[in-house]
N, CA, C and O atoms as CSV, one atom per row, in Angstrom:
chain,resi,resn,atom,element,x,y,z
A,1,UNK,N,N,250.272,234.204,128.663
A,1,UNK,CA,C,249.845,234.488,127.316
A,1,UNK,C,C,249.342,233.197,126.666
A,1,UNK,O,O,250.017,232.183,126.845
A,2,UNK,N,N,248.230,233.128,125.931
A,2,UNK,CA,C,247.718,232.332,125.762
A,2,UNK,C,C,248.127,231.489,124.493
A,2,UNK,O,O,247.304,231.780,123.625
A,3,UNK,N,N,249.125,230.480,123.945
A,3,UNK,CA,C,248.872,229.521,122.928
A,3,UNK,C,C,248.771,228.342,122.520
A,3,UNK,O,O,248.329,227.513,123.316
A,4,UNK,N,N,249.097,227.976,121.356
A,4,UNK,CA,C,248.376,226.573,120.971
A,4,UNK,C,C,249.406,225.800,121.960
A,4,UNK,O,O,249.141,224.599,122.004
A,5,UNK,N,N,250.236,226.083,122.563
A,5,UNK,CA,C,251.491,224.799,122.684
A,5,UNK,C,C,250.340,224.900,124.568
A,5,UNK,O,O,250.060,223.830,125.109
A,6,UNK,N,N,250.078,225.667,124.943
A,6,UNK,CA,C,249.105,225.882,126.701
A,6,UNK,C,C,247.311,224.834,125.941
A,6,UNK,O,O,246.628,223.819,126.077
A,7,UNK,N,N,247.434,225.924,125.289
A,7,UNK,CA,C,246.204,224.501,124.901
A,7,UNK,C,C,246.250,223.441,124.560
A,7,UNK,O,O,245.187,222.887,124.842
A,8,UNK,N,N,247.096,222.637,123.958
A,8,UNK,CA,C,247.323,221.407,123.739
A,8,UNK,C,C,247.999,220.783,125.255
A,8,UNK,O,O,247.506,219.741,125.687
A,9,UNK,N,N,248.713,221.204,125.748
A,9,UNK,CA,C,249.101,220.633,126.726
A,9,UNK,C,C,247.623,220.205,127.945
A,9,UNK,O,O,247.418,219.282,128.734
A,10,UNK,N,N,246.735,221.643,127.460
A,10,UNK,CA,C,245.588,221.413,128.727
A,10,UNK,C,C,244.502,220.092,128.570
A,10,UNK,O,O,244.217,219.174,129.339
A,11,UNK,N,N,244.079,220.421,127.311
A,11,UNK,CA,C,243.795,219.358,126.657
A,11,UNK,C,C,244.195,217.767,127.040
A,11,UNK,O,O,243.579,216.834,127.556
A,12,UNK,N,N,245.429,217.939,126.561
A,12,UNK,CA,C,246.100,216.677,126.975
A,12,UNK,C,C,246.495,215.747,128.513
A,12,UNK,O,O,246.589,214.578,128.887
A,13,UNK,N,N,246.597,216.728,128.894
A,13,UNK,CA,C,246.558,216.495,130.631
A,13,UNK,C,C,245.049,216.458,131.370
A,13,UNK,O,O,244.924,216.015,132.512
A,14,UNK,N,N,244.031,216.923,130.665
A,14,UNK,CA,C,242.716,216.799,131.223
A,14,UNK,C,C,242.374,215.366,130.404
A,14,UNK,O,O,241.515,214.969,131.192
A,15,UNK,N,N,242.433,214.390,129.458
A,15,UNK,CA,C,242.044,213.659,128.907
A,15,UNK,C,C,243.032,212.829,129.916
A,15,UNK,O,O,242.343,212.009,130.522
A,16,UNK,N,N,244.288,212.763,130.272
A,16,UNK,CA,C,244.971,211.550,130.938
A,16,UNK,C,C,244.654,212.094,132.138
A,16,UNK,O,O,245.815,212.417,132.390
A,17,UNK,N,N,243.958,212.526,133.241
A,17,UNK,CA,C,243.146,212.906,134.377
A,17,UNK,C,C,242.098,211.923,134.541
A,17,UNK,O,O,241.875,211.227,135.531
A,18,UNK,N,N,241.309,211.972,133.120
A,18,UNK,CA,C,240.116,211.754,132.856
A,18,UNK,C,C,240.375,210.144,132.725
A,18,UNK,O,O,239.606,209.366,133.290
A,19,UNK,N,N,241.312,209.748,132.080
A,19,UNK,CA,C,241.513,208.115,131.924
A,19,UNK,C,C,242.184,207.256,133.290
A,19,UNK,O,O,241.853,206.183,133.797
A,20,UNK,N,N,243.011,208.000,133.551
A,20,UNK,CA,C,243.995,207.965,134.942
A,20,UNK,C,C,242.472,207.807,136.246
A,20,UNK,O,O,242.342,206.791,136.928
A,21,UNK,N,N,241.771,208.672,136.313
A,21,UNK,CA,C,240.764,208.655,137.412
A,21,UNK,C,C,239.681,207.192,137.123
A,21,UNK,O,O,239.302,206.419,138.003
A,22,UNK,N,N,239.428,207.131,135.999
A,22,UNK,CA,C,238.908,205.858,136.074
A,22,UNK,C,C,239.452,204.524,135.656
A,22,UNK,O,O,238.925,203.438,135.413
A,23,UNK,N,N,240.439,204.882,135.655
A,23,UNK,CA,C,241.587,203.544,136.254
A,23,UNK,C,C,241.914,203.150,137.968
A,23,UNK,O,O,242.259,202.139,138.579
A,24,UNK,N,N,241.615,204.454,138.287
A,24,UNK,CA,C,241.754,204.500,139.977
A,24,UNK,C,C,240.571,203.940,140.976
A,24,UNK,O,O,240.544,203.259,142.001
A,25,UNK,N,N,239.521,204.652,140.050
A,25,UNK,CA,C,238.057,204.018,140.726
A,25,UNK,C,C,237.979,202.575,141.171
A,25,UNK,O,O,237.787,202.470,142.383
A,26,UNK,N,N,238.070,201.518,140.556
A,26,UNK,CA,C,237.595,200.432,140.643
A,26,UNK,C,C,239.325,200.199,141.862
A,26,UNK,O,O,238.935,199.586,142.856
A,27,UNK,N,N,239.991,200.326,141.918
A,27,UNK,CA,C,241.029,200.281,142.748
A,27,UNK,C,C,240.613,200.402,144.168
A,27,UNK,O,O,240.968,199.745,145.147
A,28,UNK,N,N,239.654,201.536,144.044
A,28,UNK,CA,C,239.247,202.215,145.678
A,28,UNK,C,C,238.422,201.339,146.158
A,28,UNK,O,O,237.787,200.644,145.365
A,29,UNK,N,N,238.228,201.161,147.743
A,29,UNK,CA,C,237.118,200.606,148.575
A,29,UNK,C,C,235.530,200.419,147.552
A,29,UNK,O,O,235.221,201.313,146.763
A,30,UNK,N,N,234.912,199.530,147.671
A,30,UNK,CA,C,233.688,199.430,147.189
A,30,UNK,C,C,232.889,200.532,147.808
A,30,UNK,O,O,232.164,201.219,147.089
A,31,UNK,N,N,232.986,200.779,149.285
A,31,UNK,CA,C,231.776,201.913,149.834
A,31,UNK,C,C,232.571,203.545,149.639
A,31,UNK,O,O,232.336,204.616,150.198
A,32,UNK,N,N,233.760,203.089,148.413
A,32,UNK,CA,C,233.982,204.851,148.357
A,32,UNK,C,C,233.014,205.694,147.556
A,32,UNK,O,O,232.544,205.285,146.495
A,33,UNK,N,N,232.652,207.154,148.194
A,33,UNK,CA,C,232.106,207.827,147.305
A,33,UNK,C,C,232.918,208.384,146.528
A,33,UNK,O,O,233.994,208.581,147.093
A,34,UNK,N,N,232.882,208.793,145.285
A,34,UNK,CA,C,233.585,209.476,144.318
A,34,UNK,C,C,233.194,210.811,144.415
A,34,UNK,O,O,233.962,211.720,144.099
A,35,UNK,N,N,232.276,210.967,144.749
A,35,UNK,CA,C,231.765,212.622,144.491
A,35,UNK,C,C,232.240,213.259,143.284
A,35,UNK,O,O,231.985,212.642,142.250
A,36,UNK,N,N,232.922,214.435,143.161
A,36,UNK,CA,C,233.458,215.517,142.199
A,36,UNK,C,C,234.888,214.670,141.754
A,36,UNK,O,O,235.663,215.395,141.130
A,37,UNK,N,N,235.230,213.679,141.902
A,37,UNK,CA,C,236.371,212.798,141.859
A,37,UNK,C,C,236.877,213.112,140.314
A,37,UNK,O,O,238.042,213.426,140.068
A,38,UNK,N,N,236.096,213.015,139.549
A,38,UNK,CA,C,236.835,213.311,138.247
A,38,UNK,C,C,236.759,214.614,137.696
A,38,UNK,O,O,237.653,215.032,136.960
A,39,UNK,N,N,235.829,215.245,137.972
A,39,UNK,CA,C,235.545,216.488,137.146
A,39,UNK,C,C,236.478,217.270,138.284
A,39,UNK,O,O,236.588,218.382,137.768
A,40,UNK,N,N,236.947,217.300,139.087
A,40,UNK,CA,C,238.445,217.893,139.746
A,40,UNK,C,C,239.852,217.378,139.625
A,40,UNK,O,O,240.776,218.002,140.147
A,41,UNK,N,N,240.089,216.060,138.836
A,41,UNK,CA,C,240.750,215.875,138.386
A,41,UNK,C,C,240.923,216.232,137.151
A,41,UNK,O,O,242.060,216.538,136.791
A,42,UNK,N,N,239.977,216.266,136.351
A,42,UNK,CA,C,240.114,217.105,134.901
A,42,UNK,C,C,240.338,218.035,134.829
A,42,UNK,O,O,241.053,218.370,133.885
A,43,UNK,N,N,239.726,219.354,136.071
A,43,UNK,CA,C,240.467,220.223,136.066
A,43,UNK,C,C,241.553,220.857,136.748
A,43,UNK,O,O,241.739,222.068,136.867
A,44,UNK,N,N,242.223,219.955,137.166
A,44,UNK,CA,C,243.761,219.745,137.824
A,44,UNK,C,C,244.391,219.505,136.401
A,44,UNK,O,O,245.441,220.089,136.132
A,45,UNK,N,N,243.773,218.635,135.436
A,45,UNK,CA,C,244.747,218.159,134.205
A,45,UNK,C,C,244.780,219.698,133.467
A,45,UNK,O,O,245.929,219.906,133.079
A,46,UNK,N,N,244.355,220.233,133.321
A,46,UNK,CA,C,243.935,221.656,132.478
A,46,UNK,C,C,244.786,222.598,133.375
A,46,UNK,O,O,245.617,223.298,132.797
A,47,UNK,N,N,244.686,222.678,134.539
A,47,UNK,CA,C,245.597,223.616,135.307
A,47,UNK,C,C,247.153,223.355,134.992
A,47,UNK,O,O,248.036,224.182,134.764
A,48,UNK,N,N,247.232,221.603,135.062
A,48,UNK,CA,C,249.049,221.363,135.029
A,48,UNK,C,C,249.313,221.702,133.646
A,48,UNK,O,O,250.340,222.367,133.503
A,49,UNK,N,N,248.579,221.391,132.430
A,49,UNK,CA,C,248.559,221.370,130.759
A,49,UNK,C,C,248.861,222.654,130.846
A,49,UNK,O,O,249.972,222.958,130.412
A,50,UNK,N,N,247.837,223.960,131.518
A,50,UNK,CA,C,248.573,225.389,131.027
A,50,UNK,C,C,249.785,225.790,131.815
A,50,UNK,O,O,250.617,226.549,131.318
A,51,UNK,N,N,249.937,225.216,133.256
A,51,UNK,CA,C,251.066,226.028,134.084
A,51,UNK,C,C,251.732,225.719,133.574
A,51,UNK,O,O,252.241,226.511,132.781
A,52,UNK,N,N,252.262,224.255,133.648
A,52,UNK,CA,C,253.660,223.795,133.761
A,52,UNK,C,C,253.878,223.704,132.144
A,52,UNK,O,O,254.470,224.515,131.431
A,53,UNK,N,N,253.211,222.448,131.754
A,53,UNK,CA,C,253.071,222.075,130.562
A,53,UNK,C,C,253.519,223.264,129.297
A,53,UNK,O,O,254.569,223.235,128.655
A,54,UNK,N,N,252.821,223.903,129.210
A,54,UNK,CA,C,252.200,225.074,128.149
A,54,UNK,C,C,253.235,225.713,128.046
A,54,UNK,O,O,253.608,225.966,126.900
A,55,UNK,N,N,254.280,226.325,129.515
A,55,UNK,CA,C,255.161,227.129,129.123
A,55,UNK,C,C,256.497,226.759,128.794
A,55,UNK,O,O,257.333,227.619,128.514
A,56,UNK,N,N,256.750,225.590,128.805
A,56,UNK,CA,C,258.143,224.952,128.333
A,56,UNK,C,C,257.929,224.021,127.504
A,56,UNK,O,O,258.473,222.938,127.722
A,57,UNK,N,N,257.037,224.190,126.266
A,57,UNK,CA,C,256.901,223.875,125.000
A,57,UNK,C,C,257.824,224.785,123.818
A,57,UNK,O,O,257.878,226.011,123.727
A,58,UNK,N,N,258.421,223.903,123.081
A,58,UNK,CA,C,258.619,224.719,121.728
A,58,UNK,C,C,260.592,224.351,121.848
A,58,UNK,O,O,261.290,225.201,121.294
A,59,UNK,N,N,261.358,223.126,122.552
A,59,UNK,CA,C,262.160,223.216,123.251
A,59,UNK,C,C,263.092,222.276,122.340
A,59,UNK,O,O,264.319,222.175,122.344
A,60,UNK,N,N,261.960,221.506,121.421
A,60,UNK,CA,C,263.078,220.087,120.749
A,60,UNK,C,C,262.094,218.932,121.001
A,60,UNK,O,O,260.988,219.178,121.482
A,61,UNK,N,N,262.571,217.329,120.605
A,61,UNK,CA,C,261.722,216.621,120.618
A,61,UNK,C,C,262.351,215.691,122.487
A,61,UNK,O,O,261.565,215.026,123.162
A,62,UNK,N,N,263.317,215.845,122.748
A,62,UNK,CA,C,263.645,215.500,123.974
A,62,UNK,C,C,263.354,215.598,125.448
A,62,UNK,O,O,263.278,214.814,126.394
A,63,UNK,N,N,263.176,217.373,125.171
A,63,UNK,CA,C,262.708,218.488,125.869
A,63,UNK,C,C,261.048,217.914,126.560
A,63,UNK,O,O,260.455,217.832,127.636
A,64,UNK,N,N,260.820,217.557,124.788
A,64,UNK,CA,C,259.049,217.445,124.996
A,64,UNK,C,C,258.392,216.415,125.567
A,64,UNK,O,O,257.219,216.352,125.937
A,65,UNK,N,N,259.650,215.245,125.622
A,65,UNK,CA,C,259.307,214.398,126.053
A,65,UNK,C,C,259.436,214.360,127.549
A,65,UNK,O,O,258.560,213.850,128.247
A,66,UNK,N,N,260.503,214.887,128.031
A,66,UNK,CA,C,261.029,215.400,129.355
A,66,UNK,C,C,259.361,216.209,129.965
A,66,UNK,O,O,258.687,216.039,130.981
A,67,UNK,N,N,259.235,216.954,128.952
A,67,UNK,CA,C,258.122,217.829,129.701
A,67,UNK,C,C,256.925,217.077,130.161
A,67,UNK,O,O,256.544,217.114,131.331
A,68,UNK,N,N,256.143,216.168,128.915
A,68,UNK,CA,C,255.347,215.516,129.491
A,68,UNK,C,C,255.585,214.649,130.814
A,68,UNK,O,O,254.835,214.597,131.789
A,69,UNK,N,N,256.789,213.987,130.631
A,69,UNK,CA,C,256.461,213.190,132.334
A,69,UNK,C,C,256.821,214.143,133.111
A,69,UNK,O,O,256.220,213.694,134.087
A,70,UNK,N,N,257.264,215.019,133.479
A,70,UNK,CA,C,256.986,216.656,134.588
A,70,UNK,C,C,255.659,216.854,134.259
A,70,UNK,O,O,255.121,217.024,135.353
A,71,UNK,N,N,254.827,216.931,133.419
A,71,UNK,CA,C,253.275,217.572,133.284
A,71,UNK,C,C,253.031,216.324,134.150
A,71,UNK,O,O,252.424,216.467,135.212
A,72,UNK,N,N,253.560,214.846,133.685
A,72,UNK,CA,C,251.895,213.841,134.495
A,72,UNK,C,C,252.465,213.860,136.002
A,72,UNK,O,O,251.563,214.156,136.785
A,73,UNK,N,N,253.686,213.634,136.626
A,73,UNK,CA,C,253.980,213.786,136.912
A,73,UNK,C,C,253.609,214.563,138.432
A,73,UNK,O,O,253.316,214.030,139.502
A,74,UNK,N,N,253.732,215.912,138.116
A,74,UNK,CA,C,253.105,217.165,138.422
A,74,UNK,C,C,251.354,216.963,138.730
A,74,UNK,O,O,250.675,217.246,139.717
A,75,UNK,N,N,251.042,216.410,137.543
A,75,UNK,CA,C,249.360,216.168,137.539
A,75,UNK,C,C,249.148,215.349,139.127
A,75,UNK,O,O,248.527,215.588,140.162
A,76,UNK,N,N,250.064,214.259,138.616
A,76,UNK,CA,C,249.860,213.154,139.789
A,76,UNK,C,C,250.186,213.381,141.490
A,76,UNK,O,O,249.779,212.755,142.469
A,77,UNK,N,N,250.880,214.273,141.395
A,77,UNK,CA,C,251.407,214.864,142.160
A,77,UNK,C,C,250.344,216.141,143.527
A,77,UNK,O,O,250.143,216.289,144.732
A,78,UNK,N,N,249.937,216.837,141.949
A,78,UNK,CA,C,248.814,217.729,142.734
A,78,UNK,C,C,247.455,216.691,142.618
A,78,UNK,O,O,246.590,217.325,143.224
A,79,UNK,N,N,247.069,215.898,142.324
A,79,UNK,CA,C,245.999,214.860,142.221
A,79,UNK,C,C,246.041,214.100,143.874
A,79,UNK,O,O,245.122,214.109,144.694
A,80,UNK,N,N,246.706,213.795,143.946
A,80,UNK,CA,C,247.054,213.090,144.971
A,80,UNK,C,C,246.999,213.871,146.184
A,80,UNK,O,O,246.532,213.374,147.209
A,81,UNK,N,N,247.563,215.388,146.145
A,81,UNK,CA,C,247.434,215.983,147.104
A,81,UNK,C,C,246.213,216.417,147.462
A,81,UNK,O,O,245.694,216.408,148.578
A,82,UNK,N,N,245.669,216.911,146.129
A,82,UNK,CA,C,243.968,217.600,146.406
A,82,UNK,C,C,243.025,216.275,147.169
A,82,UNK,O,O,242.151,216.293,148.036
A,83,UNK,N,N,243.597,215.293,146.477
A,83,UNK,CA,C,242.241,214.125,147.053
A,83,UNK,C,C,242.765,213.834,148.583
A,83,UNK,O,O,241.757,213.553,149.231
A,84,UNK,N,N,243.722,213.794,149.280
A,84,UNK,CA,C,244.076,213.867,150.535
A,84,UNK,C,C,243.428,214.945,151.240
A,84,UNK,O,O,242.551,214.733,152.077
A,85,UNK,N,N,243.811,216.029,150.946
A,85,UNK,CA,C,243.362,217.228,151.369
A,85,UNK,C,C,241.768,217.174,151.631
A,85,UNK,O,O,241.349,217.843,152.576
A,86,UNK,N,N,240.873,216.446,150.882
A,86,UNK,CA,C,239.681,215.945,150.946
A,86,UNK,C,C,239.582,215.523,151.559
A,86,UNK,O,O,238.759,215.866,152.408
A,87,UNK,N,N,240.387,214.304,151.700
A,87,UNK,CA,C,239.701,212.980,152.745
A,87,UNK,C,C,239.962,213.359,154.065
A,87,UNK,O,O,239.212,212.896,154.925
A,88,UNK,N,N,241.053,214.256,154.477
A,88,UNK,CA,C,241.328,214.623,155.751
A,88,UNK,C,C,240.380,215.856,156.117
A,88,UNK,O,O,239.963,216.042,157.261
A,89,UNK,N,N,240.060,216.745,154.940
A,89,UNK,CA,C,238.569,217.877,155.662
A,89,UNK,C,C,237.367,216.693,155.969
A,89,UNK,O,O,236.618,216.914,156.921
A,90,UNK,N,N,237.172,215.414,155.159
A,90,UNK,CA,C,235.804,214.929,155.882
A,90,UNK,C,C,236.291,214.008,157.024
A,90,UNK,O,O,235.672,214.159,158.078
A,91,UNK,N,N,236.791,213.537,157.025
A,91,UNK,CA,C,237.309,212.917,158.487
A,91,UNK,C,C,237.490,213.906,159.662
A,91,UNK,O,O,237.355,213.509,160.820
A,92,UNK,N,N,237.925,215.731,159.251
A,92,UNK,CA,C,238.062,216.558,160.312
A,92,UNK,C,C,236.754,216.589,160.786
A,92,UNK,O,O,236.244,216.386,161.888
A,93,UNK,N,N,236.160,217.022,159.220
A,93,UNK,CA,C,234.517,217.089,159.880
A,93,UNK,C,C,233.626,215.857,161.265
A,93,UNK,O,O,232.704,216.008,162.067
A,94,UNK,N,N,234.687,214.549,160.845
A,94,UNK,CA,C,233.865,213.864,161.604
A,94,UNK,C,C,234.662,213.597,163.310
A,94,UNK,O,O,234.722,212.625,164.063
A,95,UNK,N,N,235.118,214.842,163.364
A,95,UNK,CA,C,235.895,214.410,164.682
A,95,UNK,C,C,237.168,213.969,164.755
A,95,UNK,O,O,237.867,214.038,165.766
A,96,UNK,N,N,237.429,213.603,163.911
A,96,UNK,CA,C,238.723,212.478,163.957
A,96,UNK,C,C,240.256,212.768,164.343
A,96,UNK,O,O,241.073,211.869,164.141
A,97,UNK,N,N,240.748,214.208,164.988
A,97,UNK,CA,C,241.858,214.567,164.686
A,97,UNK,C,C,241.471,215.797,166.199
A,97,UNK,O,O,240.662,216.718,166.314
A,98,UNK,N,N,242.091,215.444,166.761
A,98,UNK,CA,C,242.481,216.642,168.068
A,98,UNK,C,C,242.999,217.908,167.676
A,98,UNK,O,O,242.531,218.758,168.434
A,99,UNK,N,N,243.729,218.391,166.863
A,99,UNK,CA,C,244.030,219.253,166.784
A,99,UNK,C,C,244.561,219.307,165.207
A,99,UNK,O,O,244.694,218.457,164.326
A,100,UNK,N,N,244.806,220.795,165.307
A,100,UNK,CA,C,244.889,221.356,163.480
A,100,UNK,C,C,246.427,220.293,162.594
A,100,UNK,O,O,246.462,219.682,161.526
A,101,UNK,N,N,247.408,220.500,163.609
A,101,UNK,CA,C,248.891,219.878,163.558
A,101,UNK,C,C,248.091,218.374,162.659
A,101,UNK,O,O,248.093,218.021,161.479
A,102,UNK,N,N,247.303,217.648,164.264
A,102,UNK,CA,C,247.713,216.118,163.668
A,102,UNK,C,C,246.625,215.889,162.024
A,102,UNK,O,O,246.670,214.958,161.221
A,103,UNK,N,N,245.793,217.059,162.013
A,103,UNK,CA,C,245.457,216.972,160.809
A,103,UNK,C,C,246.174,217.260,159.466
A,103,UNK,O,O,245.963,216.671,158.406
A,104,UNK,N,N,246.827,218.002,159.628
A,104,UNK,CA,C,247.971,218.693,158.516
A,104,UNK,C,C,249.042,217.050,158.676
A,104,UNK,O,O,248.916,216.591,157.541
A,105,UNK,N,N,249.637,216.389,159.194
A,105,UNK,CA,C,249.936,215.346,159.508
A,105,UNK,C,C,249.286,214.254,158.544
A,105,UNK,O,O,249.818,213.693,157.586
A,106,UNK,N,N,248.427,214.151,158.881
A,106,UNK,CA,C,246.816,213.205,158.150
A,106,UNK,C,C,246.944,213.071,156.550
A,106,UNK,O,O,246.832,212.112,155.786
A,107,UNK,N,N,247.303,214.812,156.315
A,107,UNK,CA,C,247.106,214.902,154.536
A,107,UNK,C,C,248.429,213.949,154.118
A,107,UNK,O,O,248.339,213.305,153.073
A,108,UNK,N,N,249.396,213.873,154.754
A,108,UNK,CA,C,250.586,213.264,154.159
A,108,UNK,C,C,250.310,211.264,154.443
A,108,UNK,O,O,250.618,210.399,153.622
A,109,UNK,N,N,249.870,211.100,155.384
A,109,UNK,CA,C,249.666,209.696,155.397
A,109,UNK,C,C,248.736,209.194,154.577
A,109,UNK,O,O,248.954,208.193,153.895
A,110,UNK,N,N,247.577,209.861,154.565
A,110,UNK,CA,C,246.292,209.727,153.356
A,110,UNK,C,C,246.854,209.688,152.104
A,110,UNK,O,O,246.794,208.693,151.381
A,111,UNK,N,N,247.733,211.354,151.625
A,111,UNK,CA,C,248.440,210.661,150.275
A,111,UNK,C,C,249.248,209.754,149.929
A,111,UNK,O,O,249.273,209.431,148.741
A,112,UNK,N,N,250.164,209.074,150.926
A,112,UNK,CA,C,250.923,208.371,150.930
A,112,UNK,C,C,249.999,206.571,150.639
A,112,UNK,O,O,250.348,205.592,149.980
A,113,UNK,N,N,249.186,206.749,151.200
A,113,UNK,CA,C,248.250,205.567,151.594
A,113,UNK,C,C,247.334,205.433,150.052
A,113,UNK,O,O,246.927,204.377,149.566
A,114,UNK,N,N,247.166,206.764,149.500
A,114,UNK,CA,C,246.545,206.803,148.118
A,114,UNK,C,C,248.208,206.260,146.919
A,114,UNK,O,O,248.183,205.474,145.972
A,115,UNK,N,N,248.959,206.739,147.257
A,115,UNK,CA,C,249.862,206.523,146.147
A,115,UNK,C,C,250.145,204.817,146.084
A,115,UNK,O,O,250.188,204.148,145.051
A,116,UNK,N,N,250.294,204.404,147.245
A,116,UNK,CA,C,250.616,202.848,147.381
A,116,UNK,C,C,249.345,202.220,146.167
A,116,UNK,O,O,249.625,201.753,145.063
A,117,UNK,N,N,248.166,202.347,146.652
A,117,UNK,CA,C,247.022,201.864,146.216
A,117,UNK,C,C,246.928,202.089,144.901
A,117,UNK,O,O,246.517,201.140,144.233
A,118,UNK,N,N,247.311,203.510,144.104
A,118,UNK,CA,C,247.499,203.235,142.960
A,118,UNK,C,C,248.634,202.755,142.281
A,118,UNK,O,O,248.550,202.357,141.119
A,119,UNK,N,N,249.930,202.762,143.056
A,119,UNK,CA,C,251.029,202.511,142.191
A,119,UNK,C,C,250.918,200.730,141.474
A,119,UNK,O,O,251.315,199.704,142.026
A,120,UNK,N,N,250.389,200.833,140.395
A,120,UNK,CA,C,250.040,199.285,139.782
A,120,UNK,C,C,250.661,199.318,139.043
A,120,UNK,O,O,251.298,200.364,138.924
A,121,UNK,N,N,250.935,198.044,137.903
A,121,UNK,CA,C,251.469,198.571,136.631
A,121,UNK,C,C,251.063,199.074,135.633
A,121,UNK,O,O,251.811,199.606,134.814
A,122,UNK,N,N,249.571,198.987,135.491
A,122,UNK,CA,C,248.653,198.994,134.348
A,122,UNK,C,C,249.111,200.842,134.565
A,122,UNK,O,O,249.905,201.340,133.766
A,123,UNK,N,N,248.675,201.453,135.386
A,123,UNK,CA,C,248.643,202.970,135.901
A,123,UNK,C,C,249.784,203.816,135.502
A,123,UNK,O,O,249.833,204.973,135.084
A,124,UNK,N,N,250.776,202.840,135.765
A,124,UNK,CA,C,252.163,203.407,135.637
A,124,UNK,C,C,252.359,203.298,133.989
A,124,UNK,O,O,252.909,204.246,133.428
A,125,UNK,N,N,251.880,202.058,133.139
A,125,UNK,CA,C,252.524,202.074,132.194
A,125,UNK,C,C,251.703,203.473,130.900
A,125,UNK,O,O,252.198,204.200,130.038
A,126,UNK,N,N,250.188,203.242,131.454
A,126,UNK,CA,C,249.113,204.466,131.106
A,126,UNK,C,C,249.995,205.994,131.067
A,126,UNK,O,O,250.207,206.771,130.136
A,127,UNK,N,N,250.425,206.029,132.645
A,127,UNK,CA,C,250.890,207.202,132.744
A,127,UNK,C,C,252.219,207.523,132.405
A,127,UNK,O,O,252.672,208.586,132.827
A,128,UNK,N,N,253.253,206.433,131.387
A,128,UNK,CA,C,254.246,207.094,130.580
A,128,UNK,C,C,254.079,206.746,129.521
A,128,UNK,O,O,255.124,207.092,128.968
A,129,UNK,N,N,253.366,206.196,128.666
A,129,UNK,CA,C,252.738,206.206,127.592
A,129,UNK,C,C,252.307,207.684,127.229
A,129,UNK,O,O,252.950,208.433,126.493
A,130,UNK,N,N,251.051,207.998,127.898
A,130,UNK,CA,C,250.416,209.560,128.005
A,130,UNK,C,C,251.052,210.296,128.091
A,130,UNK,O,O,250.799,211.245,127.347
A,131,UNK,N,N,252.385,210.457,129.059
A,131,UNK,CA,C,253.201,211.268,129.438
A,131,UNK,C,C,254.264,211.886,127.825
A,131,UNK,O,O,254.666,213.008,127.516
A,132,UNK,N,N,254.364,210.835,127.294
A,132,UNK,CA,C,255.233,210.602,125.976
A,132,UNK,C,C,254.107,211.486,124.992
A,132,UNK,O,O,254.234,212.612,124.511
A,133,UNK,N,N,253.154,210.680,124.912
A,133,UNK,CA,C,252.144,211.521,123.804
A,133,UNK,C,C,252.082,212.740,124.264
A,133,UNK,O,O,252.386,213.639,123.479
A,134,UNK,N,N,251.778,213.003,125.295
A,134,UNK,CA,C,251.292,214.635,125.958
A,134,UNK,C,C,252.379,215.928,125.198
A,134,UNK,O,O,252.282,216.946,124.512
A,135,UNK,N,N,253.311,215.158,125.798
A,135,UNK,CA,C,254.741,216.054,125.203
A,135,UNK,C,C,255.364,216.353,123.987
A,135,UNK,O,O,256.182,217.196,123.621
A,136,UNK,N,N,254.669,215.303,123.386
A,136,UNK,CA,C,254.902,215.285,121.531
A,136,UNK,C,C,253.864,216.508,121.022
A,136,UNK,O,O,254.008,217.601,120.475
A,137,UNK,N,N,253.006,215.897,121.395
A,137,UNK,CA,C,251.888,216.865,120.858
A,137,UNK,C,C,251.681,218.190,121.122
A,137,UNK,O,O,251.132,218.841,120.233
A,138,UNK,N,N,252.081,218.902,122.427
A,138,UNK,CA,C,252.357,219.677,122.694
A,138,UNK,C,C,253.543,220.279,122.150
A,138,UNK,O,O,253.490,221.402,121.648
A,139,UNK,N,N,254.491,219.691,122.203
A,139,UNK,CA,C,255.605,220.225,121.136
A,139,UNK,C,C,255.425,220.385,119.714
A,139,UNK,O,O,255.990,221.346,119.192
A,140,UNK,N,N,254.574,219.428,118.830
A,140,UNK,CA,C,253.951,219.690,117.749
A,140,UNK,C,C,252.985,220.714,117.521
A,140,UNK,O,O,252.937,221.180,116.382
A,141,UNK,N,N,252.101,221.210,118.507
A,141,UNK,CA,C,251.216,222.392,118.558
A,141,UNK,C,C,252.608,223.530,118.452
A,141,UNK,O,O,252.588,224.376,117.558
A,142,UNK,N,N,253.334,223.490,119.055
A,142,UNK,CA,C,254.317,224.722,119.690
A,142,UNK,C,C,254.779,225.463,118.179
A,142,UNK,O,O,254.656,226.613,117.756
A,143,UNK,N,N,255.345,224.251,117.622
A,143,UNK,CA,C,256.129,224.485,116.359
A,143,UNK,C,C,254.872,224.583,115.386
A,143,UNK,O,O,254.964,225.589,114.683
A,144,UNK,N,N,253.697,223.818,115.133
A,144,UNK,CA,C,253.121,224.245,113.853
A,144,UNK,C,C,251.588,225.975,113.977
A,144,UNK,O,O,250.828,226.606,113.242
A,145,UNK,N,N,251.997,225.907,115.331
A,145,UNK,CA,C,250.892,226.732,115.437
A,145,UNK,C,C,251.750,227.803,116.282
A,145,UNK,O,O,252.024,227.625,117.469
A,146,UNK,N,N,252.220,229.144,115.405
A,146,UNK,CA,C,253.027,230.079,116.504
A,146,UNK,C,C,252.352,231.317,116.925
A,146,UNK,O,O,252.889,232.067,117.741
């Protein structure tokens, strides 16, 4: 069911997607392509803002704060997985993997190999900062808009 506390959360999680991804860029290899790199992370931020986010709004100011770092969290979480999941279909494409197993294998070292690379401080401190706002505001939508 659709309300302000799912829209604010989507909102909010697609804007720290959107800041979060180009904090990551300049991190990556110089010959990486980005392709759809952000505009699938934005809408990963909009997916976590209504699933998770959206429905455990309206809880207290503790709650809300709790919720946002589960929303970035979560964000970062499926972010990380989708862009693995990528890098291991174009590497399948290019041969690289004998069989289906050591590719399913692949997605976990790739994300693992992506999380190192971003875990910085600048990233981390972005993403509980955001995490804090996300959850306020969303809790403030919850309560002033019913």
């Amino acid at each position: 069911m659709p309300t302000a506390a799912r829209l604010m959360a989507a909102i909010c999680l697609a804007i720290v997607a959107c800041i979060i991804s180009f904090m990551v860029m300049p991190l990556m290899p110089e010959s990486t392509d980005f392709g759809y790199f952000v505009p699938l992370n934005i809408v990963l931020g909009l997916l976590v803002g209504w699933i998770v986010m959206g429905r455990r709004a309206g809880r207290g100011t503790t709650a809300a704060i709790n919720n946002g770092l589960t929303g970035v969290f979560v964000l970062m979480l499926w972010g990380i997985g989708v862009q693995a999941i990528n890098e291991m279909m174009r590497l399948a494409m290019r041969n690289r993997y004998d069989g289906p197993f050591e590719a399913i294998v692949a997605i976990f070292k790739i994300g693992a190999e992506f999380a190192v690379i971003i875990a910085t401080v600048e990233i981390g401190i972005a993403l509980l900062i955001s995490a804090v706002i996300s959850g306020l505001l969303t809790e403030f939508a919850s309560k002033r808009w019913r």
